[in-house]
C-alpha positions in Angstrom: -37.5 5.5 10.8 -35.2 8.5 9.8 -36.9 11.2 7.9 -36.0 12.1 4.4 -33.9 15.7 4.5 -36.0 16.4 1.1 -38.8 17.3 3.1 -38.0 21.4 3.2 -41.0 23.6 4.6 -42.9 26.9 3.0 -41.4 25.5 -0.1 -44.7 25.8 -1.4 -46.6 28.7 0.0 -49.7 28.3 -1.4 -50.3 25.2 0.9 -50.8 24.8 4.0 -47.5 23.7 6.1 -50.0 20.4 7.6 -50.5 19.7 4.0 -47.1 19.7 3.3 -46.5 17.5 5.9 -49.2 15.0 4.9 -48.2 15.5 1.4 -44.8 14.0 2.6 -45.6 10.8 4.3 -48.2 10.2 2.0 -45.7 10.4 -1.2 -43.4 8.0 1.0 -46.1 5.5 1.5 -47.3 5.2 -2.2 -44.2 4.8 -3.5 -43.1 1.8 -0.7 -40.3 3.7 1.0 -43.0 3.3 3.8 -43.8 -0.4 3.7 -47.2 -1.5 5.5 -46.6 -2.1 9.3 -43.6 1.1 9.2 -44.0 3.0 12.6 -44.0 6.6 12.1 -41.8 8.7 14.0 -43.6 10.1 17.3 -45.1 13.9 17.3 -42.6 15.3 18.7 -40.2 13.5 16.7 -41.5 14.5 13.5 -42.1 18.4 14.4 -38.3 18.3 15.4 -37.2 16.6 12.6 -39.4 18.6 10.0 -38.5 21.4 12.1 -42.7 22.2 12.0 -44.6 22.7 15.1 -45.9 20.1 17.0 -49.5 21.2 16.2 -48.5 21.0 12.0 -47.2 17.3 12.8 -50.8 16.1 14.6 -52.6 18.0 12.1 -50.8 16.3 9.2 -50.8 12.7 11.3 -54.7 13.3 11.7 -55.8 13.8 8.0 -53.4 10.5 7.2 -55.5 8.6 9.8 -58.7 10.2 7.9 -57.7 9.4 4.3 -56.6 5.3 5.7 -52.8 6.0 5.2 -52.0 5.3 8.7 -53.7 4.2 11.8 -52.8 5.1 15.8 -52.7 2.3 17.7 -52.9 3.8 21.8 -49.4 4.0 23.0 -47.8 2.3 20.7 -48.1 5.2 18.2 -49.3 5.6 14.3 -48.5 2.8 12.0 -48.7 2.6 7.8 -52.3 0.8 7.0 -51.9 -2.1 4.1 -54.4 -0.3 2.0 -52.1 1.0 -0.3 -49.5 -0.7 -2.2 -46.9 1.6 -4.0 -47.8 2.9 -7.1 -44.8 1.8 -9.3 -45.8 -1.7 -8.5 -49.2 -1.4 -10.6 -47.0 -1.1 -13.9 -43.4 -2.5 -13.1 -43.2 -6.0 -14.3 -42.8 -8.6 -12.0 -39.1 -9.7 -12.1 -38.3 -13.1 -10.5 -34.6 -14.4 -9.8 -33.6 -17.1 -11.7 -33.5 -19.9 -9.1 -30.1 -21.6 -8.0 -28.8 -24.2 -10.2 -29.3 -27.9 -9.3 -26.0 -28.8 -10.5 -23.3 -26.0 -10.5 -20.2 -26.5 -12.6 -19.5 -22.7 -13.4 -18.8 -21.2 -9.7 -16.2 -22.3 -7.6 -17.9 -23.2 -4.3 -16.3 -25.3 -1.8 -17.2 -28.9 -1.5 -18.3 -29.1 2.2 -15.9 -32.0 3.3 -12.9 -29.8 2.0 -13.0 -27.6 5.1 -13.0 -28.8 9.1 -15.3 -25.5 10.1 -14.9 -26.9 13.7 -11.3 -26.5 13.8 -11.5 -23.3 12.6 -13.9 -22.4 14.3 -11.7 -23.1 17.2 -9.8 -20.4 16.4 -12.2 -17.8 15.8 -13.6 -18.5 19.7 -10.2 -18.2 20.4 -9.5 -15.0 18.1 -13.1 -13.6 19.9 -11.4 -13.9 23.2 -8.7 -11.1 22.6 -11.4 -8.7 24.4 -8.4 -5.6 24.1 -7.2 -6.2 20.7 -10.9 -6.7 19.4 -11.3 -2.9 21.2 -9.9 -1.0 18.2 -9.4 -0.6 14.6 -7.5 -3.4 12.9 -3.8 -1.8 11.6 -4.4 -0.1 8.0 -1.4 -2.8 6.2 -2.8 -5.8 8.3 -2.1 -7.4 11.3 1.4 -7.6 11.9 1.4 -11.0 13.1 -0.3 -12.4 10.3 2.0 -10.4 8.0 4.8 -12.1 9.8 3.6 -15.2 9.5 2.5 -14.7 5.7 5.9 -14.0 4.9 7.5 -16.9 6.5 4.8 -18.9 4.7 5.6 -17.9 0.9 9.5 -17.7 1.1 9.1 -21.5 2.3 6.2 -22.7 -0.1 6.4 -20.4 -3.2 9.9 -18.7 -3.2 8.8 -15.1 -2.8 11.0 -12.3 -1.6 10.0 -10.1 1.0 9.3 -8.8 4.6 6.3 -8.6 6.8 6.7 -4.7 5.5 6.0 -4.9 2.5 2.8 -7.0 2.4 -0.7 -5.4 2.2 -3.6 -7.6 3.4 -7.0 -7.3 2.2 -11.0 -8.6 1.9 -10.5 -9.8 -1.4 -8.0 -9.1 -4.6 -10.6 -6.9 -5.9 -10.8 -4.9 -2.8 -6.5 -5.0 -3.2 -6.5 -3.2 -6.4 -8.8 -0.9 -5.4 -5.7 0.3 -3.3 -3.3 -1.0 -5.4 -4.2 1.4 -8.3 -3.3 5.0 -6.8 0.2 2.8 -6.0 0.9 2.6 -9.8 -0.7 6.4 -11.1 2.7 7.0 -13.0 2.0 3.8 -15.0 -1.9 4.3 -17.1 -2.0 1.8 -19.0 -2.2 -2.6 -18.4 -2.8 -5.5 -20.2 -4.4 -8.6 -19.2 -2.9 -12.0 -20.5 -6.4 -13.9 -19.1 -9.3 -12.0 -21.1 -12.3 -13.2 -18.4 -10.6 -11.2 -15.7 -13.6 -9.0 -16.2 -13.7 -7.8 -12.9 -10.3 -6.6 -13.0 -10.8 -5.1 -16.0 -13.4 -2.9 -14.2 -11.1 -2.0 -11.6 -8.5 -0.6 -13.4 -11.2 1.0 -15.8 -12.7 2.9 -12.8 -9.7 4.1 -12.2 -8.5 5.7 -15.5 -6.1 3.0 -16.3 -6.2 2.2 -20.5 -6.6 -1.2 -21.1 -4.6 -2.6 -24.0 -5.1 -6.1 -26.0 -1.3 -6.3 -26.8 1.5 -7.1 -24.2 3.7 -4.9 -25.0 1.5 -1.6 -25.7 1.2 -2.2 -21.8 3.1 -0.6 -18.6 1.5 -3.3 -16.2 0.8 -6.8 -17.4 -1.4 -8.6 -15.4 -1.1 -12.2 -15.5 -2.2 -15.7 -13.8 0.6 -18.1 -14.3 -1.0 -20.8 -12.3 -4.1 -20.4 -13.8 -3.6 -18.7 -17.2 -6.8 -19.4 -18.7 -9.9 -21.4 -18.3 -8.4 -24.7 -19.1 -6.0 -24.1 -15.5 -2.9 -24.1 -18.1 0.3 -23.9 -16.3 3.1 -21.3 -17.5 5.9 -23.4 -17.9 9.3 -21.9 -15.5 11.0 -21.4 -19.2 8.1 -19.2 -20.3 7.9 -17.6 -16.9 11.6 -16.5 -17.5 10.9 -15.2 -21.2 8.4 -13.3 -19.8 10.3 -11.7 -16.8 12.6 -10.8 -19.4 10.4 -8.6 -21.9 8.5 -6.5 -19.1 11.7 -6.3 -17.4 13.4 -4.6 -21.1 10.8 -2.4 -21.7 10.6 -1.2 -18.0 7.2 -2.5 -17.3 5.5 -3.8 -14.1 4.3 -7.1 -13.7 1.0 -8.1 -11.2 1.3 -12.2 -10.4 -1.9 -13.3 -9.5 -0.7 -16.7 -8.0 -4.1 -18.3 -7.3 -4.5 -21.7 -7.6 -0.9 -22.3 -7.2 -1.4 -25.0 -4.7 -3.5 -27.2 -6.6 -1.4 -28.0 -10.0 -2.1 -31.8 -10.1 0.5 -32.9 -12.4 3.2 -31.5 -11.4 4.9 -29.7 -8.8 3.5 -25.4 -8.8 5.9 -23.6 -10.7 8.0 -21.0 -9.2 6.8 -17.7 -8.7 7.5 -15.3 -11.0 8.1 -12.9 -7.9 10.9 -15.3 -6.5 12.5 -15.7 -9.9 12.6 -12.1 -10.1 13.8 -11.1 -7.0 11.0 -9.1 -5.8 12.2 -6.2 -7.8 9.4 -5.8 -10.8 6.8 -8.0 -9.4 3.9 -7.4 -7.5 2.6 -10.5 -6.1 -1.5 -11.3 -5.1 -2.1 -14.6 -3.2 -5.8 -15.4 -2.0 -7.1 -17.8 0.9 -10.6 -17.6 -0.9 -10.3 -20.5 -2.9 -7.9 -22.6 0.0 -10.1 -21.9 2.7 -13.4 -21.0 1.6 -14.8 -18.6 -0.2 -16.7 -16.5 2.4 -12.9 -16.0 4.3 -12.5 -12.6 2.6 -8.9 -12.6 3.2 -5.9 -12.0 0.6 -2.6 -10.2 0.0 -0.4 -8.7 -1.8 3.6 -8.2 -2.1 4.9 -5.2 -3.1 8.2 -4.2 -4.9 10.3 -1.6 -2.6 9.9 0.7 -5.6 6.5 1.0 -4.7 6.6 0.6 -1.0 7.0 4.8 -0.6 4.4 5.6 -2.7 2.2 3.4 -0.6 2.9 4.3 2.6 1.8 8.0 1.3 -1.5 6.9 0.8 -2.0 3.6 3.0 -3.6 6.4 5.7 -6.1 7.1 3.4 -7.8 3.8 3.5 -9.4 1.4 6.2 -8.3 -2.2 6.6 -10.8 -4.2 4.4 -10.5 -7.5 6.5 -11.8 -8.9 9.2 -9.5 -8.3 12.3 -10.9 -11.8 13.9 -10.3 -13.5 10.9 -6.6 -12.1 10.6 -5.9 -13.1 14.1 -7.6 -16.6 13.3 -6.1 -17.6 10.4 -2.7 -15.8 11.8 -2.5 -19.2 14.5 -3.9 -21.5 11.8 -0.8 -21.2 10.1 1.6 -20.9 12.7 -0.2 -24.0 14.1 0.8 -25.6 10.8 -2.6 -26.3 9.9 -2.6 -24.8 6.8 -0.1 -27.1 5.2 -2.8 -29.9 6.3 -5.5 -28.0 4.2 -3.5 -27.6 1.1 -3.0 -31.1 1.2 -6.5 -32.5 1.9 -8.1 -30.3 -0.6 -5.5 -31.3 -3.1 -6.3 -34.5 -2.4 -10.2 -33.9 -2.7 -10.3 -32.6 -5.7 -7.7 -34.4 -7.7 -10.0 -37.7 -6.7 -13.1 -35.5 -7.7 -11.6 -34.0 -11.3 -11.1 -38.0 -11.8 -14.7 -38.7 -11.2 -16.3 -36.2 -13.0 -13.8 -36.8 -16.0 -15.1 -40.5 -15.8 -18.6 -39.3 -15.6 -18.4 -37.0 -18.9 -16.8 -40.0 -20.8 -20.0 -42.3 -19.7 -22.6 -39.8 -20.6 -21.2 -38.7 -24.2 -18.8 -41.6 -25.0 -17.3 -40.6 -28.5 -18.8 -37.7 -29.1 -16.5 -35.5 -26.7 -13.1 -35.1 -26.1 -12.7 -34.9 -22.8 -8.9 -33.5 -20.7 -8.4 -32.3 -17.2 -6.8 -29.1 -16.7 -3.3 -28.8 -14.8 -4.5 -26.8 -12.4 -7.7 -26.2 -10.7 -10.7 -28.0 -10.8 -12.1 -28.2 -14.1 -12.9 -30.7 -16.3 -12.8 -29.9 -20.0 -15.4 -31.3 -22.5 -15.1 -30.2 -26.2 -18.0 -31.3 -28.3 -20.0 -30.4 -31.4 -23.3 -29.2 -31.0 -25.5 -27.0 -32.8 -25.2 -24.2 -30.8 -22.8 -20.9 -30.1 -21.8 -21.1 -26.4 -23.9 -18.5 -25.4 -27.2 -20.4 -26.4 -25.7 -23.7 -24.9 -25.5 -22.1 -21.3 -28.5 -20.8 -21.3 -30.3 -24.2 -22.4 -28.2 -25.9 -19.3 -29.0 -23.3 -17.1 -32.8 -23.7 -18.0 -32.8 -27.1 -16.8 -30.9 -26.7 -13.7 -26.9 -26.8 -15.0 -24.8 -24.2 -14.7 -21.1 -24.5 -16.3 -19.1 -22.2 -18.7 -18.6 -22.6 -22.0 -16.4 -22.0 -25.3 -16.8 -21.7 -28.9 -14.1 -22.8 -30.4 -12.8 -23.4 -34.2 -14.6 -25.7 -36.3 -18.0 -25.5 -34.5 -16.5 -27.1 -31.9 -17.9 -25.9 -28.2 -15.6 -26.5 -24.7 -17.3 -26.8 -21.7 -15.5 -26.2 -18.5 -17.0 -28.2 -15.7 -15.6 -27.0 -12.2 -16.0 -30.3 -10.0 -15.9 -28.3 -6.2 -19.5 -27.2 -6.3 -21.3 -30.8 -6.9 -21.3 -33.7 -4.9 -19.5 -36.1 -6.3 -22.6 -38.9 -6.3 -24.6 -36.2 -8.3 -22.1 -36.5 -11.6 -23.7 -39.3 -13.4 -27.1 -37.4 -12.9 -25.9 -34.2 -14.0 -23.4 -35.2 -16.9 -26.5 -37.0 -18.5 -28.7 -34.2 -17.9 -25.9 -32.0 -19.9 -25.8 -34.7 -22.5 -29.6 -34.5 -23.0 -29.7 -31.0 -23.3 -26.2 -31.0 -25.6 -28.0 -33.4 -27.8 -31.6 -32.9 -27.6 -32.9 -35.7 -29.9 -31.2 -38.9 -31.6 -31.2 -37.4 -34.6 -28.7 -34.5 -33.3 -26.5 -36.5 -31.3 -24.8 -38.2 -34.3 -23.5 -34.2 -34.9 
């Protein structure tokens, strides 16, 4: 147990320094920062720590033992009695977690045949096994290895220019724009075209950055092209162009978040706006999060050579966020090929399962729902009337063990989006009709 530097001595001198000392541990076990069964430092620990003499500490430890606050227990040393449960506890109000949905349509969890964890963890043994390279700090930018094979990767599968130099690996995009933001302190203000990017909101909001509703009030746009919006709409290679275009005029920067790239059902993924730029206004984010699986922390960004100065300023500053084992894994998983194999079997497993849970929607509600797929991603859209705001309507889902996103929409109309990854596939009929009984409660509503 480490001792609270609060504790200062002869602070008050009309007390006696043992009764200072009791006073302390006696404050820390009422209030639960001592929980029953704590060990207290030993004698000699405490007097050093407290910087009291050994005599105070006993003398202290003693009237603890008297008053039922501790007990000594022979040599094993003086231990925090269960008598006493902290006072905040007698008027807080008990708080329970709301427990795990049965049926979880809003997150975007990985279906468990979508990953073979014993391949990779293959590769991890083997990553584990690099005793001298696992000896020091992983390289600030990223492994160079992976970097190299990263940028191999995304000139061959998305188009994207660059070099092994300027990519900047990561645990995380959030964790990326921590870092990216000092980058881009000449530029204050950004937009975002997806408005439920809330946690990149916050990001550039802790930062200082303004955030602006309206393109071109903006000096950095932030956009998702592969996954503009809820729905998974696709930005079209026309649009993409337009848009290059505008920021381009007006001097601004453009960030392409391009996750979800790999799974546009439809249709072949878009080029990058990165590639179609050249590399020269666009800074490019990619994610193995949603590929993988979410636990891999690992993603990346490209940055323009504008910025590549600025970065190298301040890259010292900052520690590698990612795993080194997981850099060195994933750097042989790819060169291994093994990732083109996942992109494909996931693509796979989740186009068959958007088509099941579309099916399942239709059976539960029949007419009353209009019911798409979105181009990319998982999600299943449902738009029905009910008579409820969204808000209300996931709570009522969430209440019965559902959990999904939802919409309002003109003309009292509601959209749900149902993300198919997180559910087993032979729980859809169960949890469709579940959502249809709490979408329309009563016989008399469902004719809404």
């Amino acid at each position: 147990m480490e001792l609270n530097a609060a504790f200062s001595p002869l602070l008050d001198t009309g007390t006696p320094l043992y009764m200072q000392v009791y006073n302390y541990y006696k404050d820390l076990i009422v209030t639960g920062k001592l929980p029953p069964n704590t060990r207290l430092p030993s004698l000699r620990r405490c007097a050093e720590a407290l910087s009291v003499s050994r005599t105070t500490a006993e003398g202290a430890y003693l009237q603890l033992c008297a008053d039922g606050y501790i007990l000594s227990k022979p040599k094993s040393g003086y231990f925090v009695t269960d008598l006493f449960r902290p006072q905040k506890q007698a008027h807080a109000p008990k708080t329970q977690e709301p427990p795990a949905p049965q049926y979880d349509f809003a997150s975007l969890s990985a279906d468990r045949e979508s990953f073979d964890f014993n391949l990779w963890r293959r590769y991890l043994k083997s990553a584990l096994r690099q005793d001298e390279r696992l000896l020091s700090y992983g390289e600030v930018q990223g492994e160079r290895d992976l970097r190299e094979a990263l940028a191999q990767y995304i000139a061959e599968k998305r188009n994207v220019v660059c070099t092994a130099d300027s990519i900047v690996i990561g645990a995380g995009v959030q964790s990326l724009l921590h870092l990216l933001c000092p980058v881009l302190r000449d530029r204050r203000t950004v937009a975002f075209q997806d408005k439920a990017f809330l946690q990149g909101r916050a990001v550039f909001q802790d930062h200082g950055f303004t955030i602006c509703e309206r393109e071109a009030d903006a000096q950095i746009l932030y956009t998702s092209p592969s996954h503009m919006n809820r729905r998974g709409d696709v930005m079209p290679t026309d649009a993409r162009i337009a848009l290059l275009k505008r920021t381009t005029a007006r001097g601004a920067l453009l960030i392409e978040d391009d996750y979800d790239n790999e799974f546009c059902y439809f249709d072949r993924p878009s080029p990058a706006l990165q590639g179609l730029d050249g590399g020269r206004h666009v800074i490019y984010i990619g994610t193995f999060s949603r590929l993988l699986l979410p636990s891999i922390r690992l993603s990346f960004l490209v940055l323009p050579d504008s910025l590549l100065t600025r970065y190298r300023e301040i890259a010292p500053l900052y520690n590698q966020t990612a795993s080194k084992a997981e850099q060195i894994a994933l750097c042989q998983f790819i060169r291994d090929g093994h990732l083109a194999g996942q992109i494909r079997k996931v693509r796979k497993l989740y186009t068959q399962k958007a088509r099941l849970l579309e099916a399942a929607v239709r059976d539960a509600f029949g007419s009353t729902a209009e019911v798409s797929r979105g181009e990319a991603g998982f999600v299943v859209q449902a738009r029905i009337q009910v008579p409820w705001d969204a808000r209300t309507l996931e709570h009522r889902a969430r209440a019965v063990g559902v959990s999904l996103r939802a919409e309002d929409s003109a003309g009292g109309i509601c959209t749900l989006f149902l993300a198919c990854s997180g559910v087993r596939a032979t729980d859809f009929p169960a949890a469709t009709e579940l959502l249809r009984d709490v979408c329309f409660p009563s016989s008399s509503e469902k004719s809404l």
